[in-house]
Wavefront OBJ file of the C-alpha trace (Angstrom):
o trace
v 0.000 0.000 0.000
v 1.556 3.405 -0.958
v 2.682 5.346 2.035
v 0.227 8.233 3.124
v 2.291 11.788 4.105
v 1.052 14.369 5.911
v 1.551 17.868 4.581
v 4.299 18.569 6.739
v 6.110 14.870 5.846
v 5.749 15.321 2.372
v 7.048 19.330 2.430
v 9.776 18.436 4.763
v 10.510 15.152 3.024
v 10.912 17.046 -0.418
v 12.933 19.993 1.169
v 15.554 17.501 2.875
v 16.228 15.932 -1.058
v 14.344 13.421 -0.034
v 12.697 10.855 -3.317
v 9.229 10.889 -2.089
v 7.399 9.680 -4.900
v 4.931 12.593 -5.235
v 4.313 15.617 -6.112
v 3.464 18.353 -3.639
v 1.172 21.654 -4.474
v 2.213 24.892 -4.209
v 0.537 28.072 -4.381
v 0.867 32.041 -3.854
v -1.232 34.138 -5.356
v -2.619 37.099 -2.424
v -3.748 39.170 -5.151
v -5.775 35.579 -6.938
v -6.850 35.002 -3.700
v -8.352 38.595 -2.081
v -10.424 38.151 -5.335
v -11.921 35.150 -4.737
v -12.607 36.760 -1.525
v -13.963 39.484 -2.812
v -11.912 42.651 -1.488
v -9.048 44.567 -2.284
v -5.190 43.325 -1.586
v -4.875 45.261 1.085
v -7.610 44.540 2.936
v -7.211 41.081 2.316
v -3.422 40.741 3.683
v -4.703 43.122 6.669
v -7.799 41.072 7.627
v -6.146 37.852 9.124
v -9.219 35.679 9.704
v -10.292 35.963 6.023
v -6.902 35.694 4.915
v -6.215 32.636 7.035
v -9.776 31.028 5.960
v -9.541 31.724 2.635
v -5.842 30.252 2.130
v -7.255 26.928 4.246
v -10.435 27.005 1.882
v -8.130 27.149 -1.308
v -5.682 24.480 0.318
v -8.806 21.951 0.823
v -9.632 22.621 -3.052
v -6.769 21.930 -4.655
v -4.461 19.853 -2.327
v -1.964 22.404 -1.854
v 0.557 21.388 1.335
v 1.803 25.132 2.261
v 0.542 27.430 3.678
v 1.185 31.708 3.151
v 1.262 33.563 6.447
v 2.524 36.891 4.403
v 5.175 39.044 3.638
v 8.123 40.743 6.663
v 8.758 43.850 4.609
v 8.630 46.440 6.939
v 12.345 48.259 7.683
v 11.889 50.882 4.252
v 8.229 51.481 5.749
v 9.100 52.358 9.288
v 12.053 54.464 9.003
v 10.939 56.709 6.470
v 8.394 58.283 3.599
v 7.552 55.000 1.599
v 7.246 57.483 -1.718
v 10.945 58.456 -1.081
v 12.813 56.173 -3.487
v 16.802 56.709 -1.751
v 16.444 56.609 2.291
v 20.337 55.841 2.465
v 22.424 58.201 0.326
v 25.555 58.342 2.214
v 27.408 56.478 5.019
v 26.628 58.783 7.054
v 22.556 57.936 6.965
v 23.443 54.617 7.858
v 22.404 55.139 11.631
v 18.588 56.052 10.258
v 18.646 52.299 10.862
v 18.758 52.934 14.644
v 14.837 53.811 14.326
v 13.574 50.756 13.396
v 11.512 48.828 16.306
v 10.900 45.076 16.094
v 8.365 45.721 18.454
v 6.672 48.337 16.413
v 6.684 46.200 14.001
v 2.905 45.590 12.470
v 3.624 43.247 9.433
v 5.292 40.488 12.349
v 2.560 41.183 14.472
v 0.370 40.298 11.386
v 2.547 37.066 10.693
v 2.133 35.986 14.273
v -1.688 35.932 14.442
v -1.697 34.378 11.175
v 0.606 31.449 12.086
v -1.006 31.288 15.665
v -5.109 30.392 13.401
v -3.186 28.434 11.072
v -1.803 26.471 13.710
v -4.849 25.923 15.788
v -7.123 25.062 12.827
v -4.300 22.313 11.141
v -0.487 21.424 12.873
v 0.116 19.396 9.981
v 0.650 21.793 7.220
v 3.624 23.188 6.913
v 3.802 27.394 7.284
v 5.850 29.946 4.929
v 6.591 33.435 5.446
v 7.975 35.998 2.625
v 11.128 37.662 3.446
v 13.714 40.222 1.473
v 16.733 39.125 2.416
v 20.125 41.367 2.738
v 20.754 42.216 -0.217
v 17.512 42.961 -1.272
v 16.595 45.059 1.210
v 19.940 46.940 0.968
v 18.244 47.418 -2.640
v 15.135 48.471 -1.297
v 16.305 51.391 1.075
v 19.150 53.048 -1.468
v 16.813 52.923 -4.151
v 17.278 50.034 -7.282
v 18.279 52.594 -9.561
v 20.946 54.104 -6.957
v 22.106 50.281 -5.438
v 22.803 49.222 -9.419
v 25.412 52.111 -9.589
v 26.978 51.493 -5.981
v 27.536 48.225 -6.720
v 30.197 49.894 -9.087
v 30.785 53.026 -7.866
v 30.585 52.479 -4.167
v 31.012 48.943 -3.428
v 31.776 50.561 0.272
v 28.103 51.859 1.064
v 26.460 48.091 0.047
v 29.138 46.773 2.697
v 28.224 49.093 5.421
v 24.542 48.966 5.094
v 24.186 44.909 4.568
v 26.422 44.924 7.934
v 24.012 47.614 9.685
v 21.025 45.503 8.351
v 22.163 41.772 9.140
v 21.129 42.018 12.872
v 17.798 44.113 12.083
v 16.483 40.964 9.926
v 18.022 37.966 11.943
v 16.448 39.571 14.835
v 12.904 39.406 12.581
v 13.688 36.012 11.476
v 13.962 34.704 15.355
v 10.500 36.202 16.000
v 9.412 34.698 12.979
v 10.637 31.297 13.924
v 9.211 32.267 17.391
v 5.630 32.313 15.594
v 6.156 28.684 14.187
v 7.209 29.873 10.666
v 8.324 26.569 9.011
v 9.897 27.890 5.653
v 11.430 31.087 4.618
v 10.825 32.176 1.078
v 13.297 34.604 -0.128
v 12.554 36.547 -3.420
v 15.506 38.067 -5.061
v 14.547 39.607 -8.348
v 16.675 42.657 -8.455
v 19.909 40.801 -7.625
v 18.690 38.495 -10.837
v 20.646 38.213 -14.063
v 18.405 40.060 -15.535
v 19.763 43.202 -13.061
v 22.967 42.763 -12.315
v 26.038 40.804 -13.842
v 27.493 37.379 -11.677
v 30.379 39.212 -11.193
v 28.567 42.250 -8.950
v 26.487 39.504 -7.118
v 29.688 37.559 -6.127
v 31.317 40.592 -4.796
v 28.350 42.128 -2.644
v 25.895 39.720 -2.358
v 26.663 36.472 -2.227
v 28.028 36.249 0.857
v 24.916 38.703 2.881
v 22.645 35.409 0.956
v 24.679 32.758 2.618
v 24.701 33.905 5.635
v 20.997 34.932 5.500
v 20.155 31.083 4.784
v 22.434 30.056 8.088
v 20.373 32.182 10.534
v 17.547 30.563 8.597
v 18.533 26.908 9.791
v 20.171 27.806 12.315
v 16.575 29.053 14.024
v 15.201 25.606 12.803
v 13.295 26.555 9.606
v 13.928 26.106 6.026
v 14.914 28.127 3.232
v 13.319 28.790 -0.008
v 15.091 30.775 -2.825
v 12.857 31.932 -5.799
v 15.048 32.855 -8.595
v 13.153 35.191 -10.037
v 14.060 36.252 -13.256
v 17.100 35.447 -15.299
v 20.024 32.978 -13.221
v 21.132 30.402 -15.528
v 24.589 32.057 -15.127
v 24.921 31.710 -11.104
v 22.770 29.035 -10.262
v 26.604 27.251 -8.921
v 26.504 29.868 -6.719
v 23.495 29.800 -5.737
v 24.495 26.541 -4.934
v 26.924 27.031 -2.586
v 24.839 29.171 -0.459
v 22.617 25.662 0.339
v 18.917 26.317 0.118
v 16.693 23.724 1.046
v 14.399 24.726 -2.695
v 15.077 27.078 -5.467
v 11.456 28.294 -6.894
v 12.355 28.639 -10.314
v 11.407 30.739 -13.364
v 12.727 31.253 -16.600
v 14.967 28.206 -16.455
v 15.371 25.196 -18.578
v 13.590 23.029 -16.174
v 15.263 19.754 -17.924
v 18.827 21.362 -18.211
v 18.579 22.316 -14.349
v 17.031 19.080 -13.715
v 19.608 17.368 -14.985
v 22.264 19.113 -13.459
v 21.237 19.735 -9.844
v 18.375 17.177 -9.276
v 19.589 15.116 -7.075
v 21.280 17.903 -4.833
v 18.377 20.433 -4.369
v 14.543 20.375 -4.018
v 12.887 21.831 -7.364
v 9.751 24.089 -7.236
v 8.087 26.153 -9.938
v 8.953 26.933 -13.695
v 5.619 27.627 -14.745
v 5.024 30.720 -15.927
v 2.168 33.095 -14.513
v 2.426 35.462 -17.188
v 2.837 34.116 -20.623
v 1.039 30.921 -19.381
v -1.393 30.826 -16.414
v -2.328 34.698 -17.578
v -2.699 34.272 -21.108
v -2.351 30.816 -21.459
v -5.558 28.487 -22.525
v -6.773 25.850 -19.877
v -4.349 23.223 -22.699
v -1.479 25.100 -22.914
v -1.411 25.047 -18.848
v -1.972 21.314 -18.602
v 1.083 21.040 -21.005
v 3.414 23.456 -19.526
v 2.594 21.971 -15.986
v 2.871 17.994 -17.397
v 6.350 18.750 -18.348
v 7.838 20.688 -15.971
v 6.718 17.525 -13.853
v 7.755 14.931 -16.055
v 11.112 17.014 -16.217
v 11.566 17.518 -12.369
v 9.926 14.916 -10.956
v 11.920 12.167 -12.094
v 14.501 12.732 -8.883
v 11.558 12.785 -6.604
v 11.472 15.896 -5.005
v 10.007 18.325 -7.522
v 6.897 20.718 -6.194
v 4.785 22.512 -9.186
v 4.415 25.456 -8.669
v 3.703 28.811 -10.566
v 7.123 30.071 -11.178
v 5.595 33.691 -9.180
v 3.002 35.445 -7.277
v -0.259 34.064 -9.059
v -2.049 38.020 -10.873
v -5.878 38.465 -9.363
v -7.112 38.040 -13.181
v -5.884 34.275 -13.860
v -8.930 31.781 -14.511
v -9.393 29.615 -12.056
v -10.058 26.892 -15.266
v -5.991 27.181 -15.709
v -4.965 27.185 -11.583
v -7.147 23.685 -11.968
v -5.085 22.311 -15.046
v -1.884 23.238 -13.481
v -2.668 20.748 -10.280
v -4.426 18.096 -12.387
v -2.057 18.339 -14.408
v 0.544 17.284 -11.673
v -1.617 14.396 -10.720
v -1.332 12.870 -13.601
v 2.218 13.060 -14.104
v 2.848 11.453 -10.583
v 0.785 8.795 -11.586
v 3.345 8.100 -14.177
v 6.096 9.065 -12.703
v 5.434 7.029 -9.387
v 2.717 4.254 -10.029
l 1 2 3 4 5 6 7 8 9 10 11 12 13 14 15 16 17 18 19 20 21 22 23 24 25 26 27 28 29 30 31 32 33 34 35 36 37 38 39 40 41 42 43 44 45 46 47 48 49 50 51 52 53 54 55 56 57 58 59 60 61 62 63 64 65 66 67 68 69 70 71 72 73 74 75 76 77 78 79 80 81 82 83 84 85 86 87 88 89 90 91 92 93 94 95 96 97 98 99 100 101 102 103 104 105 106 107 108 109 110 111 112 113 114 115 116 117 118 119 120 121 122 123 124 125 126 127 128 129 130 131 132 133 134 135 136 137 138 139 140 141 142 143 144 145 146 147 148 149 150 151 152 153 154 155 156 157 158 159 160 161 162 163 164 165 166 167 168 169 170 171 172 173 174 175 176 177 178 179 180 181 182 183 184 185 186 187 188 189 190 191 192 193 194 195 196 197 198 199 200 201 202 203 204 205 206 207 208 209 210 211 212 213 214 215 216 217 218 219 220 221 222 223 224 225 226 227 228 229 230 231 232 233 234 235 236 237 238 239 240 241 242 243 244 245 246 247 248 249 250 251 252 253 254 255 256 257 258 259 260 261 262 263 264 265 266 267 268 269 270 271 272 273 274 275 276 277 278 279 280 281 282 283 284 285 286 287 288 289 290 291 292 293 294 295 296 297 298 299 300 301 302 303 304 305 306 307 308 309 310 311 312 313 314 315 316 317 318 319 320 321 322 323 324 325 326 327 328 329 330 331 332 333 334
């Protein structure tokens, strides 16, 4: 009789390179989902009960095995004018750091109550929380257009402010793990290929990333990366920083497959815009089959969109993308 996993087994089991001889359901999509609840984003992410219910709702549906207790996001937002687009300028405005409060700080407040409903409603599901991790947020408060010339011009101000900001968003990641987060996902699209050349992420942010994962495991949860955008040149050092998944997008899903299958959990590769978006219910089913096929022959592949799912996707193509994974782990695994 084929072994029966809880959602937390199978996650786990997956995330640990583990063959487990299924395929596991994944699925973020806040702005999909606060549609199908019928309000805005905002009040959606701010109204935990509804966002909690709605995410169980959606998990019962469709089979998915995570789930989203939000986004920690909050440094840029507390220190200064969110409309500002360069809150560090200088070395010198390093120390506006000094104003940010952990215990001000609303969005882990709203994490916390999520995790705490999740957790009293079903132990057995594994729970993920969105974080920016050093580099990113480094991004974030010197303004993407400003951090893409420092990282040539003033290698020196990314050094000082990723040191400034390490302890700031370990300390969030304890009270995270505090909370009962499970899994850390970490999107990094502005330190992508697409952005920024292997050389530049070597040199300034390679290192922040690795040590970003440690804290993660060190604090007993898992880590996540979605590669969002173009890394087909890095993905060795991506590597070497030793995520527990990469959520992938715009990859070769049988060249990567091939190449780092048996070292690293797989998730994603299936595109939200030019195929769940626009896509027909077919061309889902297709996409979906073969990123399966591709993945799941190592055992430890989780389909996935490759990103965050837009409000206007049919629900007719969210359905072919998860039937679409049942069938291909009949085949792979039957």
């Amino acid at each position: 009789m084929k072994r029966q996993y809880t959602n937390k087994e199978l996650i786990f089991s997956a995330l640990n390179n583990e063959r487990i001889n299924a395929v596991p359901k994944f699925f973020m999509g806040t702005a999909f989902l606060a549609q199908q609840a019928g309000v805005s984003s905002k009040h959606f992410e701010e109204d935990q009960e509804l966002y909690v219910q709605t995410n169980i709702e959606f998990s019962k549906k469709y089979g998915t095995t995570m789930y989203d207790a939000g986004f920690y996001a909050d440094v840029k937002e507390q220190i200064s004018d969110m409309k500002i687009e360069s809150v560090i300028q200088s070395i010198d405005e390093i120390d506006k750091l000094e104003c940010y409060s952990i215990a001000k700080s609303k969005a882990l407040d709203n994490i916390a109550k999520k995790i705490y409903m999740y957790k009293k409603n079903d132990s057995s599901t594994p729970i993920y929380v969105g974080v920016r991790n050093t580099p990113m947020l480094v991004a974030e408060l010197l303004g993407v257009a400003s951090f893409y010339k420092k990282l040539v011009r003033d290698k020196r101000l990314i050094e000082e402010t990723s040191k400034a900001l390490e302890p700031i968003l370990f300390e969030g990641l304890t009270k995270i793990a505090e909370a009962g987060c499970d899994i850390v996902w970490i999107p990094m699209p502005t330190i992508s290929g697409t952005c920024i050349s292997k050389k530049s992420y070597v040199e300034s942010c390679h290192v922040y990333s690795t040590r970003f994962i440690e804290k993660i495991h060190q604090l007993g949860m898992k880590a996540i990366i979605h590669t969002c955008g173009k890394w087909n040149d890095r993905f060795d050092v991506v590597m070497q920083e030793r995520p527990d998944a990469i959520h992938l997008s715009e990859t070769n899903m049988s060249e990567f497959a091939s190449k780092y299958g048996e070292q690293v959990c797989m998730m994603g590769n299936i595109s939200v815009l030019n195929t769940l978006l626009y896509g027909e219910p077919e061309d889902v089913y297709r996409e979906s089959y073969q990123s399966c096929m591709e993945a799941g022959r190592y055992g430890n592949y989780i389909v996935a969109p490759d990103c965050g799912v837009p409000a206007n996707v049919k629900e007719k193509n969210i359905e072919e993308m998860f039937r679409a994974s049942e069938v291909a782990a009949r085949a792979l695994y039957s």
